[in-house]
N, C-alpha and C positions, 0 to 999 in steps of 0.2 A: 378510528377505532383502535391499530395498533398503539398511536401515541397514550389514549384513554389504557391500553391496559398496562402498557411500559407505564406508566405514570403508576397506575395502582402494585404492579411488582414491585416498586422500588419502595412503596411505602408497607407493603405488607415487608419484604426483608427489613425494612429498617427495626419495625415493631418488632420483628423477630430474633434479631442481633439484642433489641436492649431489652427486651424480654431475660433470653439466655443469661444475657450481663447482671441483672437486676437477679436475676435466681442463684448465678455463680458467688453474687456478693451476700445473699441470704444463707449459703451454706456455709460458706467462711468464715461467716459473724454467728453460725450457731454457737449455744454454749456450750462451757466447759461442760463435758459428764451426760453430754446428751445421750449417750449408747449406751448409757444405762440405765435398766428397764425401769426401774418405779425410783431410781435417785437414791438408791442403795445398794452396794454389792454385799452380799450376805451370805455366806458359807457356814453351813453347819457340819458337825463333828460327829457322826453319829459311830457310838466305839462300845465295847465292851467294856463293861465294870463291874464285870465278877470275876469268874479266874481266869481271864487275863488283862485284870486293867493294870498291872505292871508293863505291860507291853506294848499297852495305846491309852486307852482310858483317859480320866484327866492329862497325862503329858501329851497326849494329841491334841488336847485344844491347848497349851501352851506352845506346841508347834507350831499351832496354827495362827495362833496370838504374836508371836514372834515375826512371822513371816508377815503380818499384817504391817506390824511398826517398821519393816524394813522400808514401809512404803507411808511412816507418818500415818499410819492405818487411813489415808484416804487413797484413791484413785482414780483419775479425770476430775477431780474437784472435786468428788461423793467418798463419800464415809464408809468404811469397811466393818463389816457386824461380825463376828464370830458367836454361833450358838452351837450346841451342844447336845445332848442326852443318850441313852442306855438304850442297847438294842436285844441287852439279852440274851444274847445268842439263839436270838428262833430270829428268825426268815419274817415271818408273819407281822410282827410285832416293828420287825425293822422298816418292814413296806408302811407299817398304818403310819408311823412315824412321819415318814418320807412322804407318806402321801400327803400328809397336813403340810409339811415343810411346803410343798409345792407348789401346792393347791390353795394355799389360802392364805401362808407367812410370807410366800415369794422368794424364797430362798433360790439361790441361783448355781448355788452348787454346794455336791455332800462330799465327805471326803472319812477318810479311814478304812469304816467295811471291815473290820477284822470279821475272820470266818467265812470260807468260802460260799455257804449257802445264801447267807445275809450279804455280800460285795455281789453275787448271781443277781439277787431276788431286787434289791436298791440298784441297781446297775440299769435292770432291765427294765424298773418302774422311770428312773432318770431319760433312758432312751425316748419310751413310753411320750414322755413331759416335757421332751426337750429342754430338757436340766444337765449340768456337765458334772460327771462323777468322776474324782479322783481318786484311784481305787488303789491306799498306802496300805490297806492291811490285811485282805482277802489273797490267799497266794494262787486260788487254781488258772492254770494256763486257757481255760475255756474262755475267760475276758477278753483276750485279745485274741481265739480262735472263733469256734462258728458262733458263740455270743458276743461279737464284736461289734462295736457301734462307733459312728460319727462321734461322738459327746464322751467315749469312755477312752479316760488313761489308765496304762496299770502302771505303778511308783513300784507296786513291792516285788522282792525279785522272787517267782513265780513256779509252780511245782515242776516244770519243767526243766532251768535253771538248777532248781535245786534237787534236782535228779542225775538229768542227763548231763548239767556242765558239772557237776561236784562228786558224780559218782567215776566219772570218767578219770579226771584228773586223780581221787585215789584209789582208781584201779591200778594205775600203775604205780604210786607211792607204795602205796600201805599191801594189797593183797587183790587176787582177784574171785577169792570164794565168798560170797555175800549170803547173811541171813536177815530177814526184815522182821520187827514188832512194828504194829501199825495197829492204829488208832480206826476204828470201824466203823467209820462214814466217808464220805465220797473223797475228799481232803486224804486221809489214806490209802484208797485205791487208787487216787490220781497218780500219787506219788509212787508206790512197789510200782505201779504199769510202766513207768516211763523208766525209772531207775534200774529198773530188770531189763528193761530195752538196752540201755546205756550197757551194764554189765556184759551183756553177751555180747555188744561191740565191741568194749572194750577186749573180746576176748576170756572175759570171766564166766562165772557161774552162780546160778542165786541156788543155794542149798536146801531151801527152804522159808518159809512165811505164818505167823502168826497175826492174828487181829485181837484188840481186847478192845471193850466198849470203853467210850466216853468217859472220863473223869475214876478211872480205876484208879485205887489205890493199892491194892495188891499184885505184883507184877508177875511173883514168886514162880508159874508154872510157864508163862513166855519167855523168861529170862531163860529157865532151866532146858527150854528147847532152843534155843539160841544157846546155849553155853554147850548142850549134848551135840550139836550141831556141828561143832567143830570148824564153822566159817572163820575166816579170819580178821572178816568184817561182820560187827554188829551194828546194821541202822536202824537209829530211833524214827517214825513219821508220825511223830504226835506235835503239841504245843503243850505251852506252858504251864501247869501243874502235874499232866500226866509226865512230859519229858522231865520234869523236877523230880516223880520219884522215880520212875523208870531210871535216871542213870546213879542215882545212891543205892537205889539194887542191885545194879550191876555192879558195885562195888564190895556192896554185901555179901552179893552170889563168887565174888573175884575172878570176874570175867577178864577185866582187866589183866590182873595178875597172870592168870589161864594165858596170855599172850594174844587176847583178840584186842581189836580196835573199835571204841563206842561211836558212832559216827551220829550227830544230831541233824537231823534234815532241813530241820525247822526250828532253831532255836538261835534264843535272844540274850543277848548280855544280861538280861535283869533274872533267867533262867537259871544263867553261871552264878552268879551273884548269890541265889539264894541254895543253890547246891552247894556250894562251895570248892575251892580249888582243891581240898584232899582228896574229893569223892570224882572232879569235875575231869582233874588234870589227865593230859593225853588223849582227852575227846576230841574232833575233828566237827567243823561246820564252816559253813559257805555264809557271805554275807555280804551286803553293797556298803556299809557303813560300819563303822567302828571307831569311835569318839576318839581315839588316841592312835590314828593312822598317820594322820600329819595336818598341818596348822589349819587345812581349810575344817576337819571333822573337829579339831577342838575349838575354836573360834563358836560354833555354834555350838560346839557342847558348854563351855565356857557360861554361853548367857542360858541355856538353857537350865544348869542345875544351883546358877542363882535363884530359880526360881522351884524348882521340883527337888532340889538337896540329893538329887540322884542323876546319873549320867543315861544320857537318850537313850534307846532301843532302835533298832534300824526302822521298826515302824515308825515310828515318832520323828525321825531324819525325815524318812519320805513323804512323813503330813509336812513337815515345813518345808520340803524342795518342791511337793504338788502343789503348795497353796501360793511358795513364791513365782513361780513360771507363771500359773493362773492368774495372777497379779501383773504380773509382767504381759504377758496376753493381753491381757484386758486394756491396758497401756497403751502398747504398741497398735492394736486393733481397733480401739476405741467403741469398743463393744460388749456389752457380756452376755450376749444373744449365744445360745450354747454350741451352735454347731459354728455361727464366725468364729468365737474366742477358742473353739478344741482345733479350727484349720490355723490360727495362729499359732497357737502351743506347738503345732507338727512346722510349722515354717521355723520358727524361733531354736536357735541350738539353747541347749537345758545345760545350766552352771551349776553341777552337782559337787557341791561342797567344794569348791576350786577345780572340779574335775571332768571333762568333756561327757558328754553324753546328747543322744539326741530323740526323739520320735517320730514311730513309723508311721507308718500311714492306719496301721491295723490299733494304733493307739501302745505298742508295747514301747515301753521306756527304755532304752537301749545304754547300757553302761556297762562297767568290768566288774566280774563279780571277787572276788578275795576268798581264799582259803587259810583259814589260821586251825591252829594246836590249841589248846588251853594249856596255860602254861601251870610248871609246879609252882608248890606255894612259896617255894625258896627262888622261883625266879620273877614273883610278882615283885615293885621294887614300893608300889605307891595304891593306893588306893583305886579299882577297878580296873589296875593292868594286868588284865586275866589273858589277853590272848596273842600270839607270835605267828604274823603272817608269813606262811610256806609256800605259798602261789599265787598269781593274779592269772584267772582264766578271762580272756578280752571277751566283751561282751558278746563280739559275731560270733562265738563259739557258745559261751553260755545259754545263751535263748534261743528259743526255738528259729530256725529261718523263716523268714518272712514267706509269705505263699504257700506253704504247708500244714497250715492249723486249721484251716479249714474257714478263715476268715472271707469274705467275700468283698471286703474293702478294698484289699489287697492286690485286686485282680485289674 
């Protein structure tokens, strides 16, 4: 009976050994491209293309197109899809979108999200679908706080950032008496809360606060309470057509002149560009990119306005460094399953335009943010050299710390 069952052990381990061996050699001999999901990686663009598609809009899916060919637009042997469309700027409109994308085109990750409700509302339907959102254009710090998920990065540098790290550093430059005009939806509350936080650290004082609604064109009696004001600091927390004429009024009203400082909280090179350097020059803003910083930002500027006849915007950088990482993810991981390829993205150090950067666990993109001047029109020397960097605030100071925002990843 022993010999009977030593005889049958040696043959059940043998079966078992070339079992193992026979399985080890089926996984090795999978094919190319197998971890990914239907034999396509397909990222859509979903951006703004009304007033602000200077900002995203089509040159986001040329970001996005770009970072594709870095990779021969395939990946594991599958073919790389770049698709696109209009969000509108309603929330509602962004989600039905998103929801098709997911639900039934297979799209495996969104990316842009300009406006913060719409990068909320796509963020949290991606979460939802376990889809990865790459979230280059939405700036509020709530993404990577208590709406923070497995599957979400944030590219764009974030209300926070552009508060607390950029109001900090010119509270001691420039002045420490601040007055806000701000833009009246949540996007401009975000921003005076955390930047009035920052001031009174720094030791300043906010003087006072205005709001004006969405897409104003008349600025004429927020200016005049900002100029009555007497702050020494005026910041703008709008986006791109309100802060277009918000700072030619202040030119108009000569706040400037007056001896205050126009500070843009949220603004984009393509902003300057259409203000112009008379009206624009001696404004202050914060930014992670700017095409003519050094070889790694014009290299990609370079192939970018072969094709767009205009130089990036910092969103438009961050659609093409989220969609190259995601790519590169995808690579390294062998997978475009959302929550493997988002724990890849956080293992993988991020190659932003030649310049270290990495991600947290809470998904926030972690890099040095740049303080530039606009410069006068007699020291621009070439075509969109508007601005002269005055500072680099390292990014552990710019962003929020990590375990503070109320993220729960984090922990």
């Amino acid at each position: 009976m022993d010999l009977l069952q030593t005889d049958a052990s040696r043959r059940w381990a043998a079966a078992t050994i070339a079992a193992v061996m026979l399985s080890t050699q089926l996984v090795h001999a999978a094919p190319e491209g197998s971890g990914i999901s239907d034999g396509v990686v397909r990222i859509a663009v979903l951006g703004d293309y009304g007033s602000g598609r200077d900002l995203g809009g089509p040159g986001s899916v040329t970001a996005a197109k770009l970072a594709a060919e870095d990779f021969h637009n395939k990946v594991l042997g599958k073919p790389i899809e770049i698709i696109s469309a209009d969000h509108q700027n309603k929330p509602d409109v962004a989600v039905g979108i998103a929801r098709q994308w997911f639900d039934v085109d297979h799209v495996d990750a969104v990316t842009d999200l300009a406006v913060s409700s719409v990068g909320l509302a796509v963020a949290g339907l991606a979460t939802q679908s376990n889809r990865t959102a790459l979230v280059s254009g939405a700036a509020t710090s709530d993404l990577t706080g208590d709406k923070c998920s497995p599957v979400i990065t944030h590219w764009a540098d974030d209300t926070y950032a552009l508060s607390a790290g950029l109001v900090g550093e010119l509270s001691r430059r420039v002045g420490k008496e601040w007055f806000f005009v701000a833009v009246d939806y949540s996007f401009g509350t975000a921003m005076v809360k955390d930047a009035s936080r920052a001031v009174t650290d720094a030791g300043g004082k906010v003087i006072g606060a205005v709001r004006y609604p969405f897409n104003t064109t008349d600025f004429s009696s927020f200016l005049l309470a900002a100029q009555n004001s007497g702050a020494k600091v005026v910041a703008l927390a709008g986006t791109g057509a309100d802060t277009i004429n918000a700072v030619k009024q202040t030119h108009e009203f000569g706040l400037q002149q007056g001896g205050q400082t126009i500070v843009g909280m949220l603004t984009f090179i393509s902003d300057v560009h259409s203000i112009g350097l008379r009206d624009a020059q001696g404004m202050h803003i914060a930014s992670q990119y700017y095409w003519d910083d050094d070889d790694g930002t014009r290299a990609f500027a370079k192939r970018f306005i072969e094709i767009e006849k205009r130089e990036p915007t910092k969103l438009q950088a961050a659609t093409y460094a989220a969609v190259r990482h995601y790519l590169k993810a995808i690579e390294a991981g062998g997978s475009d399953e959302a929550k493997a390829v988002n724990a890849e993205m956080r293992k993988l150090p991020v190659d932003f335009f030649g310049r270290p950067a990495h991600i947290r666990k809470d998904g926030r993109v972690v890099y040095d943010l740049s303080l530039y001047r606009v410069k006068k029109p007699e020291e621009s020397k070439y075509p969109w050299n508007y601005y002269q960097k005055i500072a680099v605030i390292p990014g552990d100071q710019a962003f929020r710390p990590e375990g503070t925002g109320g993220c729960k990843l984090d922990k």
